[in-house]
BAFI-3210 file (N, C-alpha, C; in Angstrom, 3 decimals, decimal comma, padded with zeros to 6 digits):
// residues 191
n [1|2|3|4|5|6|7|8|9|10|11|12|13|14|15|16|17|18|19|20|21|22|23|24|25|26|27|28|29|30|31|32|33|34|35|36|37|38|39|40|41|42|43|44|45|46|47|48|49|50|51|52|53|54|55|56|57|58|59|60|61|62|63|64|65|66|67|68|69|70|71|72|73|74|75|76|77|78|79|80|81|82|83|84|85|86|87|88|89|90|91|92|93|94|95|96|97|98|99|100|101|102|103|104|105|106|107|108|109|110|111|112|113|114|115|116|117|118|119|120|121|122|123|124|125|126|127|128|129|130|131|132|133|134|135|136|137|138|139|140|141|142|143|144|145|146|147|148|149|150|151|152|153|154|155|156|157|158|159|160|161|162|163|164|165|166|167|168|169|170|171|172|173|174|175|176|177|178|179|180|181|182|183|184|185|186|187|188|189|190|191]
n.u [009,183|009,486|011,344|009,866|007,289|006,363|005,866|004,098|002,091|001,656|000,830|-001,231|-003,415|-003,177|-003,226|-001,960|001,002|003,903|007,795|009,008|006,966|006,345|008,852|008,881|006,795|007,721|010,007|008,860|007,278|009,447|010,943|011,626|013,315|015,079|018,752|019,572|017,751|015,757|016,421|014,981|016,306|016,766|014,375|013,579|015,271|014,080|011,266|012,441|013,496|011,455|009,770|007,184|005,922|004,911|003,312|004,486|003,330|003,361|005,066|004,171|003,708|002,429|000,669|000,896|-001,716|-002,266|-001,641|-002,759|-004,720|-008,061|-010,253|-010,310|-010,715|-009,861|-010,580|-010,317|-010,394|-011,124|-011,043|-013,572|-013,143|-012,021|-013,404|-012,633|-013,527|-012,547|-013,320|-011,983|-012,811|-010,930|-011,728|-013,520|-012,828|-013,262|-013,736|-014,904|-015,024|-015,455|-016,739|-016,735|-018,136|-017,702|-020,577|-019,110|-017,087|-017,959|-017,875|-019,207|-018,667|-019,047|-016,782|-017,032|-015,344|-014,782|-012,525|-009,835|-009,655|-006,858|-005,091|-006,550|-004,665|-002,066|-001,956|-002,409|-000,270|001,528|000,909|001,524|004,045|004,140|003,649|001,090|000,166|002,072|001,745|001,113|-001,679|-002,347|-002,001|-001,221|-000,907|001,310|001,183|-001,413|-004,443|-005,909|-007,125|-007,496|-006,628|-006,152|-008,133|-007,617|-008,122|-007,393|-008,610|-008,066|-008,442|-007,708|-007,230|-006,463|-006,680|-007,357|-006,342|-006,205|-005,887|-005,477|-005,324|-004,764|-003,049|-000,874|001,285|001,825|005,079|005,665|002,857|003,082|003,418|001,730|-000,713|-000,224|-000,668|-003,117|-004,395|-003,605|-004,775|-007,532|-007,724|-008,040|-007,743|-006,254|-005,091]
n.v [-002,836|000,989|003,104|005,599|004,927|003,356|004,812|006,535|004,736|004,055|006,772|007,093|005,176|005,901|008,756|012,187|012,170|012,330|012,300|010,729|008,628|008,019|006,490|004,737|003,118|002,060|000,879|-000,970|-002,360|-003,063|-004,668|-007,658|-007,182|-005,721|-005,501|-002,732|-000,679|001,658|005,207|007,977|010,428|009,757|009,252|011,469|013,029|011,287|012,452|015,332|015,137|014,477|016,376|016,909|015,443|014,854|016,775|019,066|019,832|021,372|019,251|017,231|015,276|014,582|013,341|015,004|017,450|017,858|015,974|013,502|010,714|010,829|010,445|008,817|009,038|006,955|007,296|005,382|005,629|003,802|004,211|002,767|000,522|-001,238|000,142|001,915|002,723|003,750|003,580|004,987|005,133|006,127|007,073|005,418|002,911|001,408|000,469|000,538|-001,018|-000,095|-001,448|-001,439|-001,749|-001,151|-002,259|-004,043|-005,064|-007,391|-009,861|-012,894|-015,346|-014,881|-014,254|-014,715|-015,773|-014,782|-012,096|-011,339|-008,988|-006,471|-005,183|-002,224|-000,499|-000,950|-000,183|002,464|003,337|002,905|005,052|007,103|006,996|007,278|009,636|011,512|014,545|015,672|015,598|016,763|019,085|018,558|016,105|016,007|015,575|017,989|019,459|018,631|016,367|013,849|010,731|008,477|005,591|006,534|007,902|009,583|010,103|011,639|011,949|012,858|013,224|015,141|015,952|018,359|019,511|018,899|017,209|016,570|015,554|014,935|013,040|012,511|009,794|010,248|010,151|010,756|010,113|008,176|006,455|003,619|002,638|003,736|002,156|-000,176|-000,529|-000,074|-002,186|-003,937|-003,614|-003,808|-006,629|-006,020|-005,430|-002,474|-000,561]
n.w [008,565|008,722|011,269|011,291|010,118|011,828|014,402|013,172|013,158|015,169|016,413|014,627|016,124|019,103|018,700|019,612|021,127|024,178|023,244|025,006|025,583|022,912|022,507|024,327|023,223|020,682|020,992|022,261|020,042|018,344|019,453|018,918|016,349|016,744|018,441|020,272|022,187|021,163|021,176|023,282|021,703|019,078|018,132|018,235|016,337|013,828|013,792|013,502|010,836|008,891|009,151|007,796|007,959|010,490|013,382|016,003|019,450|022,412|023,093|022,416|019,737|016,767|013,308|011,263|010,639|007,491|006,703|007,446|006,659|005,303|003,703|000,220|-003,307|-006,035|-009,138|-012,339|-015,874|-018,719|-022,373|-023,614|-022,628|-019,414|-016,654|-013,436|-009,858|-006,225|-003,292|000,086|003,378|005,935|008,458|008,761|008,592|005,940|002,608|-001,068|-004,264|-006,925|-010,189|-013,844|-017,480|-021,074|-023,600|-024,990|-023,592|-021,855|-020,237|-021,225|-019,653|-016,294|-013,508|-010,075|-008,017|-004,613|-003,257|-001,804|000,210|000,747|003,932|005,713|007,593|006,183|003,738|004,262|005,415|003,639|001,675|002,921|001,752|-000,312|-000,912|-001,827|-001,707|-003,220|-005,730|-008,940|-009,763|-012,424|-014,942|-018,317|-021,712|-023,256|-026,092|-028,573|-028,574|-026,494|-027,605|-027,493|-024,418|-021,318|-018,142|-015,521|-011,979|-008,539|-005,416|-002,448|000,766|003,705|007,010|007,322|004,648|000,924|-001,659|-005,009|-008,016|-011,631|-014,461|-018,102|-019,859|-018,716|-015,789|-012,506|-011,042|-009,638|-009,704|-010,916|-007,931|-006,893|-007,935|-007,880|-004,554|-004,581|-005,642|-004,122|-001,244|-002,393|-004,069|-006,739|-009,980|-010,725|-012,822]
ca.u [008,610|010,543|010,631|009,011|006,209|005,737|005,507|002,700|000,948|000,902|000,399|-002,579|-003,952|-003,107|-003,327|-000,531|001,983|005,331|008,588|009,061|005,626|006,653|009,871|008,617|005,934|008,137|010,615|007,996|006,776|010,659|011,837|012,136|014,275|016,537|019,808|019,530|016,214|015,348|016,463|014,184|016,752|016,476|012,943|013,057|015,828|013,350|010,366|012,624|013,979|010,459|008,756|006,595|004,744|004,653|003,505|004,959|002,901|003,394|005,853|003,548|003,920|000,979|000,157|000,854|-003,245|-002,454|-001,150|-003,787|-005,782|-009,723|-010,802|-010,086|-011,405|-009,464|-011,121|-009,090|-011,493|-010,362|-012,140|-013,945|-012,413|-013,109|-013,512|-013,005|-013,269|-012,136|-013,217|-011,443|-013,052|-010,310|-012,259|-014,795|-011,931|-013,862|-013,437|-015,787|-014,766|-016,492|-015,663|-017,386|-017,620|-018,950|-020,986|-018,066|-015,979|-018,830|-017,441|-020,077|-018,698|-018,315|-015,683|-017,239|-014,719|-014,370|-011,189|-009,383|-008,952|-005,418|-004,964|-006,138|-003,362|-000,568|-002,304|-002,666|001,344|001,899|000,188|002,598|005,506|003,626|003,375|-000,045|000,332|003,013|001,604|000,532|-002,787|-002,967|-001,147|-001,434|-000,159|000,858|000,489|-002,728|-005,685|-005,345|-008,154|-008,023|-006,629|-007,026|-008,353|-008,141|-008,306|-007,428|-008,868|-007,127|-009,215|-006,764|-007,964|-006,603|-006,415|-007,494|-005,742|-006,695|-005,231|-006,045|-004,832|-004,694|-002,330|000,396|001,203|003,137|006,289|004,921|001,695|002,422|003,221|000,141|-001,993|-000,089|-001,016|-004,413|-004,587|-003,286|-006,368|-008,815|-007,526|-009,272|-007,001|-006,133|-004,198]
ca.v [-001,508|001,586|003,549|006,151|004,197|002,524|006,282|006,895|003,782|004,171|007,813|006,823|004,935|006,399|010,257|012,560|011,603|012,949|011,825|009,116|007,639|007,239|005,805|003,144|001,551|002,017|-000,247|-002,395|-003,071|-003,122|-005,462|-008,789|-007,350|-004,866|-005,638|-001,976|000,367|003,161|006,278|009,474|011,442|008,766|009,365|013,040|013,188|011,219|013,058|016,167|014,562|014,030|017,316|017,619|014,496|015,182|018,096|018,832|021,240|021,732|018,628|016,217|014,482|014,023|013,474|016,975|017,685|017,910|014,951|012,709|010,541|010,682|009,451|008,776|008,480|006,966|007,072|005,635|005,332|002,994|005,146|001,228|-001,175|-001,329|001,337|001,272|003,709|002,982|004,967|004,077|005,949|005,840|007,024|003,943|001,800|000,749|000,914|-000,126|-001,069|-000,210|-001,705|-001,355|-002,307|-001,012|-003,519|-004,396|-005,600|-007,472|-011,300|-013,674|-015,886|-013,790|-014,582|-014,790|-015,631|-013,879|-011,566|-011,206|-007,306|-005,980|-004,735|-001,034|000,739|-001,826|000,858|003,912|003,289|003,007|005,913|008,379|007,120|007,556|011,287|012,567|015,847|016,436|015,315|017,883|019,274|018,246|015,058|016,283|016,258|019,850|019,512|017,726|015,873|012,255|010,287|006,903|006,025|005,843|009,114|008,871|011,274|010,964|012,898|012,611|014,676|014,898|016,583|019,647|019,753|018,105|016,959|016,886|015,487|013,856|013,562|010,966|009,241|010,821|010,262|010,571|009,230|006,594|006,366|002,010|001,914|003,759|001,728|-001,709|-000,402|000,047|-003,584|-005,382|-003,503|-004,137|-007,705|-005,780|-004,857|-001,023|000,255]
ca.w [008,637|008,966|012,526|010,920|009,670|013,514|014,532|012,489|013,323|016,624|016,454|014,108|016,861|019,822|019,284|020,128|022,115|024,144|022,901|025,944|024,933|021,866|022,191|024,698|022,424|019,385|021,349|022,422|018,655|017,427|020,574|018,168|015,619|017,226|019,728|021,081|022,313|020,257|022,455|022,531|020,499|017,683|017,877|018,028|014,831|012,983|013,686|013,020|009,339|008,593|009,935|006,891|008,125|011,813|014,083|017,664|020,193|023,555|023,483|021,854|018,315|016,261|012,328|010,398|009,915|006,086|005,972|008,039|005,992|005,837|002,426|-000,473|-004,210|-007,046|-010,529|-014,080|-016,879|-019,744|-022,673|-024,305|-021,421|-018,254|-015,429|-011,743|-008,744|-005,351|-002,344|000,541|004,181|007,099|009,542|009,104|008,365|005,325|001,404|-001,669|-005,724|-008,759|-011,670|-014,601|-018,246|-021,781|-023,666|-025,966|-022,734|-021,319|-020,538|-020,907|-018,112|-014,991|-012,575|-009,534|-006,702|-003,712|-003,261|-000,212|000,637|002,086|005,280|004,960|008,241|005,698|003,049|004,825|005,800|001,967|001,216|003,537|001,434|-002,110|-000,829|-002,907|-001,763|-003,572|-007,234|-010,034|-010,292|-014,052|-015,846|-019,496|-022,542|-023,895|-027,770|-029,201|-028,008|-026,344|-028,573|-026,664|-023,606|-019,659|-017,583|-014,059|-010,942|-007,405|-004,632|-000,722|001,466|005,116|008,112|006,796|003,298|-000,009|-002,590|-006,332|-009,276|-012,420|-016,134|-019,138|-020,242|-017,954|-014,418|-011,617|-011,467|-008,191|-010,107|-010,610|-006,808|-006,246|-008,124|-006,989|-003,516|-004,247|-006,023|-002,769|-000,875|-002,629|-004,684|-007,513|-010,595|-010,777|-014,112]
c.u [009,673|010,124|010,009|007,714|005,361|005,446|004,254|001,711|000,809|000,417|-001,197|-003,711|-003,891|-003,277|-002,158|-000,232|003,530|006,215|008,825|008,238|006,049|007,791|009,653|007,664|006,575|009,276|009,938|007,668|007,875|011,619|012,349|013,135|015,180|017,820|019,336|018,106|016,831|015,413|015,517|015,002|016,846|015,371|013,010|013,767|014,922|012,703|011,189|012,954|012,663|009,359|007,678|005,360|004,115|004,316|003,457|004,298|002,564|003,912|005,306|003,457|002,372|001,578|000,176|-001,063|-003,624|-001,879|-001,929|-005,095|-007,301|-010,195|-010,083|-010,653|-010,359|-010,489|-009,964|-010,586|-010,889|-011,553|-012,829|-013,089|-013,156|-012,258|-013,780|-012,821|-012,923|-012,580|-012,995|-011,979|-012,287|-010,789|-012,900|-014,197|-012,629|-013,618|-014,460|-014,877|-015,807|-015,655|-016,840|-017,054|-017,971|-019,321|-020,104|-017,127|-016,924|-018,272|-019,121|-019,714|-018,366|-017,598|-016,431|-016,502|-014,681|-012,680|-011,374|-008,597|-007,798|-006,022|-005,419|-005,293|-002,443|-000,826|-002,393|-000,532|001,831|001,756|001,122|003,932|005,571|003,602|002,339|-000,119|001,207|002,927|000,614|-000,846|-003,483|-001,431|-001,760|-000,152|-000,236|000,622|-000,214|-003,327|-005,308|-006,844|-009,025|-006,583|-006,919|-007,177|-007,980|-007,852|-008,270|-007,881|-008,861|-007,556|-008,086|-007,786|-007,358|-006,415|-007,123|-006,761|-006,049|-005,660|-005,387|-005,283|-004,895|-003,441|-000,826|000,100|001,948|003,948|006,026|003,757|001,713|002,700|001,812|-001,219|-001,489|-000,641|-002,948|-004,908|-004,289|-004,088|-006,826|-009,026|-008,548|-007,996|-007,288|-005,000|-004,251]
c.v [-000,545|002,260|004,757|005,947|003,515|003,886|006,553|006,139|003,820|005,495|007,846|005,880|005,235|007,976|010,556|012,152|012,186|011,741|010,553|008,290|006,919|006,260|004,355|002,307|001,713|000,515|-001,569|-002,983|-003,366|-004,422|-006,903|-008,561|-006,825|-005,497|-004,557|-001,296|001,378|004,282|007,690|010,636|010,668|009,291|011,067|013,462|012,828|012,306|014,593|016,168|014,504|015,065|017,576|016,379|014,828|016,825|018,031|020,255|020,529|019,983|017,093|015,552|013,918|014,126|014,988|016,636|017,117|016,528|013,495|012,354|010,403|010,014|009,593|008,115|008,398|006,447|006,474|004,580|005,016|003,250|003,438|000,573|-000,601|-000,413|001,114|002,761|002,735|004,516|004,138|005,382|005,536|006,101|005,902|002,534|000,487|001,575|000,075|000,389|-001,156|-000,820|-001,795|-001,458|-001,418|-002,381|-004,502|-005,558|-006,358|-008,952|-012,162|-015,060|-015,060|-014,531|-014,049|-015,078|-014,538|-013,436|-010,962|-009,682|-007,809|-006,064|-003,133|-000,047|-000,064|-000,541|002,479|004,397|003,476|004,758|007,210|008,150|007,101|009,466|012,102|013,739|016,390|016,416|016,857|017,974|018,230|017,356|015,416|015,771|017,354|019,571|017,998|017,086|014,313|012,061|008,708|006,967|005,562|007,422|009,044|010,381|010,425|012,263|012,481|013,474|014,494|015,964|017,919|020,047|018,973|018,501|016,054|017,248|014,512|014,141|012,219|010,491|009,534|010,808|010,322|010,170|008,140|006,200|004,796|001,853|001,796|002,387|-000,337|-001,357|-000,407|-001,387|-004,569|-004,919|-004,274|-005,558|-007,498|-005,299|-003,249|-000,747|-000,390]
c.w [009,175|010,484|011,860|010,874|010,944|014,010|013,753|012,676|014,512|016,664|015,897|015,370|018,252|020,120|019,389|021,407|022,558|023,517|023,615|025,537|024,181|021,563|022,679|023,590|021,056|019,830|021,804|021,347|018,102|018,434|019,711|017,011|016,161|018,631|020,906|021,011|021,884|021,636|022,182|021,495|019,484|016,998|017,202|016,725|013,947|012,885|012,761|010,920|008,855|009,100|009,022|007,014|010,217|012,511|015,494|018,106|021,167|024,065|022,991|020,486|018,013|014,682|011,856|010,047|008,074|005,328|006,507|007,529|006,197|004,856|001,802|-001,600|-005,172|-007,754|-011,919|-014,645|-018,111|-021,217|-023,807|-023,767|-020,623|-017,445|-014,066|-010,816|-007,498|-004,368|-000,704|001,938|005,591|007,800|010,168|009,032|007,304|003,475|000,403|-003,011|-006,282|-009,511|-012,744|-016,380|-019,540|-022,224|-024,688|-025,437|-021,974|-021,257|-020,433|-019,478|-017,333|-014,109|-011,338|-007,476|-006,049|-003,543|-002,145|-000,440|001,381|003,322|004,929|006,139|007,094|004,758|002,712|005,356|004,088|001,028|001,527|002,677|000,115|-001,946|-001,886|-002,805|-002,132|-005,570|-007,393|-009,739|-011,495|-014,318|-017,147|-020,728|-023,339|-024,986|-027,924|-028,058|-028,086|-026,581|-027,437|-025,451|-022,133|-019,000|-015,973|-012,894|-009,950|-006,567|-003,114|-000,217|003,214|006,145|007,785|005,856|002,273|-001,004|-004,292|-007,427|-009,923|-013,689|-016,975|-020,065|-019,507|-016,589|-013,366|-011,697|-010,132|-008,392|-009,886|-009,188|-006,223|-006,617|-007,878|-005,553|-003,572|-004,823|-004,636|-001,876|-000,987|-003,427|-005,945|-008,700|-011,001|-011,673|-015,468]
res [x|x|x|x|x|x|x|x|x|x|x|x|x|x|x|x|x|x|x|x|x|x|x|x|x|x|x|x|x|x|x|x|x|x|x|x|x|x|x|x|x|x|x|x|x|x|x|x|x|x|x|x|x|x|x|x|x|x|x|x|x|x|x|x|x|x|x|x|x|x|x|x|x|x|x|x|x|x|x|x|x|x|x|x|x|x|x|x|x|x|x|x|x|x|x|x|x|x|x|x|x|x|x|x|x|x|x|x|x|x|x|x|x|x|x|x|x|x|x|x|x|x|x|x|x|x|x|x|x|x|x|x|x|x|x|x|x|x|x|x|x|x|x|x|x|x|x|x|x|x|x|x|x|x|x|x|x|x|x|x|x|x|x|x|x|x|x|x|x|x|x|x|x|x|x|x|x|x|x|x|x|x|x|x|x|x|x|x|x|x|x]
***
């Protein structure tokens, strides 16, 4: 894990925090791999390299608002296959899969095993370095009409913002991390 990423996870569970704070339990979680301790100007370069995830007031380091996850809904609709949503609620530290079929895609044996969910902070760490607030509105294509197909929409609500974007057949350019990240969740196939 990067120190960034330990910064956010403790920040995610602890609240804001001064720079000392943070440096001690960053060295406390980093003490087995590293020779030397992480010094507070390490810390504070990151945070500064990275100000678009962090916000500092009155000497304290927290989660930028807009970037502090609360939910999240992915939709991709396979127009005759199969269809899944995923809504994933960080606050409750809980997430649920749809999946769904038409009657075309309908297996007569069902697969029944149980599937072993991720981790969802391993997820929520994934998620800050997929950056969704920085994808398009609209994945299109400009000339003509897509016939067949996959649709899909994502919607990232943060403590101060939401984020909204969907399109078919076109997608992000981190679209397969995203949707490998959301497969090692939920042990549910996504794309």
């Amino acid at each position: 894990m990067r120190v960034y990423e330990t910064i956010l996870s403790i920040l995610d569970k602890e609240g804001p925090l001064p720079f000392p704070v943070i440096c001690k339990e960053v060295n406390q979680y980093l003490t087995t791999n590293q020779e030397q301790p992480i010094l507070p100007s390490h810390i504070k370069s990151i945070v500064t390299r990275k100000k678009d995830l962090f916000d500092i007031n009155d000497g304290k380091i927290s989660i930028h608002p807009d970037k502090y996850p609360l939910s999240l809904i992915a939709t991709l609709e396979g127009f005759g296959g199969i269809s899944y949503q995923v809504r994933v609620n960080f606050s409750k530290n809980r997430f649920a899969v749809l999946e769904w079929r038409n009657k075309e895609n309908i297996k007569s044996n069902f697969d029944f095993l149980p599937k072993t969910p991720g981790n969802l902070d391993e997820f929520k760490r994934e998620l800050y370095t997929i950056n969704i607030w920085e994808w398009e509105p609209t994945y299109r294509k400009e000339d003509g009409i897509v016939l067949e197909g996959k649709y899909w929409s994502v919607k990232f609500k943060t403590k101060g913002k939401v984020y909204e974007s969907e399109g078919t057949e076109y997608y992000p350019r981190n679209w397969k991390k995203f949707c490998r990240s959301v497969e090692k969740l939920t042990g549910t196939p996504f794309c």
